[in-house]
Residue frames as qw, qx, qy, qz and C-alpha x, y, z in Angstrom:
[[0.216, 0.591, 0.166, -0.759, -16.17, 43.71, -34.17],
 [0.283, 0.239, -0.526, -0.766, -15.76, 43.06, -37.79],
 [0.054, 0.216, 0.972, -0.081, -17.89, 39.62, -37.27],
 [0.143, 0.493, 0.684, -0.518, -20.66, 41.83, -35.93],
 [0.194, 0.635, -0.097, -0.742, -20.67, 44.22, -38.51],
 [0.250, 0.194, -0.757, -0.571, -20.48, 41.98, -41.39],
 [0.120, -0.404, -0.905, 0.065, -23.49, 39.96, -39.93],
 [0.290, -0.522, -0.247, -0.763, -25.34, 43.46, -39.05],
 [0.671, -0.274, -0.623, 0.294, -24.93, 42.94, -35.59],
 [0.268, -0.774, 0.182, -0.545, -25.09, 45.86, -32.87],
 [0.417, -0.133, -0.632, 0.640, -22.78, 45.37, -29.94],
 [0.220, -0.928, -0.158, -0.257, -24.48, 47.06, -27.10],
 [0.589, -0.006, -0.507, 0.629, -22.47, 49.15, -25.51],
 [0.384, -0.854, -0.301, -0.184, -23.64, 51.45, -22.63],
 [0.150, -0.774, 0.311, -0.531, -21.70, 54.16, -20.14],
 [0.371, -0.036, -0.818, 0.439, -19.66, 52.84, -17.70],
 [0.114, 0.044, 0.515, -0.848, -22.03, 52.43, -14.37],
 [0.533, 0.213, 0.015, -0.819, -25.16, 52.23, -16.68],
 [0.201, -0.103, 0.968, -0.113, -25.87, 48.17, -16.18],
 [0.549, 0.536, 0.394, -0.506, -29.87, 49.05, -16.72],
 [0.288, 0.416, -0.573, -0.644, -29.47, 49.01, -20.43],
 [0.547, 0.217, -0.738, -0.330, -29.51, 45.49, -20.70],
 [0.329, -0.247, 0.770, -0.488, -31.08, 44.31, -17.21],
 [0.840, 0.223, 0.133, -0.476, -34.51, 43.44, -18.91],
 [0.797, 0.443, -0.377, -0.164, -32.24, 40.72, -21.49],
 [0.200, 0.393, -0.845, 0.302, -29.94, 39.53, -19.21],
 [0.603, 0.078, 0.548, -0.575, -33.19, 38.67, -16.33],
 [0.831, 0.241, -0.201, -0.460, -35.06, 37.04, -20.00],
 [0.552, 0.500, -0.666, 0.021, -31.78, 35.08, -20.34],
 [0.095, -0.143, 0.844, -0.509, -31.34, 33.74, -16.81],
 [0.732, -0.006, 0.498, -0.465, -35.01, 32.65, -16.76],
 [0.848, 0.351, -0.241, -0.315, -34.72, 31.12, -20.03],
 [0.370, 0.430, -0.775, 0.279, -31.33, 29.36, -19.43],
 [0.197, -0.190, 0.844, -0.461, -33.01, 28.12, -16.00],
 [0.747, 0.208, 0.301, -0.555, -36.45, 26.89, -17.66],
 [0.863, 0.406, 0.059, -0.293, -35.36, 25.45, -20.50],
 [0.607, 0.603, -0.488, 0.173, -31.60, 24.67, -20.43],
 [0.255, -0.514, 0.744, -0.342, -30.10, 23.56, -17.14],
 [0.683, -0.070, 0.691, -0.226, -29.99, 19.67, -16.72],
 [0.715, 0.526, 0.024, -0.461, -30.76, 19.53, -20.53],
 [0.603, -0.190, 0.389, 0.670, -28.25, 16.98, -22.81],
 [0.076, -0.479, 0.391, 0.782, -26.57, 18.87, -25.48],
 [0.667, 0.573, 0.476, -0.025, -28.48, 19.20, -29.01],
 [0.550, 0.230, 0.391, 0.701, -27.57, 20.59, -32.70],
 [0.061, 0.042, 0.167, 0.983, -27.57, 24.01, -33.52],
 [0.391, -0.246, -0.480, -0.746, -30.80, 23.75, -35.51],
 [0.532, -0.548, -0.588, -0.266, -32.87, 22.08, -32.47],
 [0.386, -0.553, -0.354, 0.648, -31.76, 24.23, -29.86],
 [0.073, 0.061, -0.227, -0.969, -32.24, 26.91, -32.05],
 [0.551, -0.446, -0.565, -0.423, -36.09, 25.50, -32.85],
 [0.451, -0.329, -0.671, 0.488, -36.10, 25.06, -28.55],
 [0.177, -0.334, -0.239, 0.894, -35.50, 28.66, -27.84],
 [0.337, -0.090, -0.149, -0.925, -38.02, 30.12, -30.42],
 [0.554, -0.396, -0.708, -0.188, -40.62, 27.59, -29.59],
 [0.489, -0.323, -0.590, 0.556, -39.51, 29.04, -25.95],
 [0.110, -0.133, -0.040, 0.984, -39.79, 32.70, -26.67],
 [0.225, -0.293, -0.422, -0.828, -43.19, 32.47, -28.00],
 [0.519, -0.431, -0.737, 0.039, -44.37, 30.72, -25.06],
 [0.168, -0.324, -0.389, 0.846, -43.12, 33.26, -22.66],
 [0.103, -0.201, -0.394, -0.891, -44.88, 36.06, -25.01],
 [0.461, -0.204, -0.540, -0.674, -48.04, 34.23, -25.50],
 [0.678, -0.225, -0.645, -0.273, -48.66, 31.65, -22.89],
 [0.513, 0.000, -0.569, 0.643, -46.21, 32.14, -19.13],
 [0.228, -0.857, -0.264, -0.380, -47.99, 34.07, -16.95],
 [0.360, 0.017, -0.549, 0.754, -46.46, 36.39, -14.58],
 [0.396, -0.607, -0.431, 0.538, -47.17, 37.79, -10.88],
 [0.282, -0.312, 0.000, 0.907, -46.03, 41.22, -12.08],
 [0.107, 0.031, -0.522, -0.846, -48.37, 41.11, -14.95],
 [0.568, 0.008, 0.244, -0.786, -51.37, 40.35, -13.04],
 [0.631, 0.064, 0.761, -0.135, -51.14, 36.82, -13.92],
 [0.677, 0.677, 0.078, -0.279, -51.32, 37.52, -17.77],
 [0.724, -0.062, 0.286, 0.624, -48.56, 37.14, -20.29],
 [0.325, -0.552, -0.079, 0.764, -47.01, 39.36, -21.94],
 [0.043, -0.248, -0.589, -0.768, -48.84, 39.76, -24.87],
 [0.244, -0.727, -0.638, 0.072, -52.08, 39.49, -22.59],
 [0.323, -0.629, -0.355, 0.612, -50.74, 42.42, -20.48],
 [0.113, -0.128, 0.392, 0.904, -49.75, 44.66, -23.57],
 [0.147, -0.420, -0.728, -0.521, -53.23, 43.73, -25.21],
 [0.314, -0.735, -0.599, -0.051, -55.05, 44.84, -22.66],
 [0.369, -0.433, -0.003, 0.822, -53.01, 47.78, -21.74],
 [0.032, -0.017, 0.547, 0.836, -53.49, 49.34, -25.28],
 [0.197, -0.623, -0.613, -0.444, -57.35, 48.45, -25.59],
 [0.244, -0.659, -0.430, 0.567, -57.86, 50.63, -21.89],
 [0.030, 0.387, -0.185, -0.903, -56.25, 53.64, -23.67],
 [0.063, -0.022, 0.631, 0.773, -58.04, 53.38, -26.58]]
């Protein structure tokens, strides 16, 4: 705990029973860990750290999904927002 706190860190912690909190980040993790890390060899800090954001903007910007009508998720958000507006 002190680790987290001296780094500004939030632990989540949720109600026993109340798993949903953190389904959406655990689901990101598992796809990321299965797109871009299984089979992989081991790297340094700093390029597996450069991996994963280079990974996270792709999902964002570029991954389309089935759920999202085949858009990403910046597509789906953009165009969500310009309807209402």
């Amino acid at each position: 705990m002190r680790t987290l706190k001296e780094n500004k860190i939030f632990q989540s912690m949720s109600r026993k029973a109340t798993c949903a909190d953190n389904a959406s980040m655990e689901n990101f993790f598992g796809i990321l860990k299965q797109e871009m890390y299984y089979g992989e060899e081991l790297v340094s800090y700093e390029e597996l750290k450069r991996r994963i954001e280079e990974y996270i903007d792709w999902y964002n910007n570029e991954r389309s999904k089935i759920k999202l009508a085949g858009l990403s998720p910046v597509e789906y958000r953009t165009q969500s927002s310009q309807s209402v507006a």
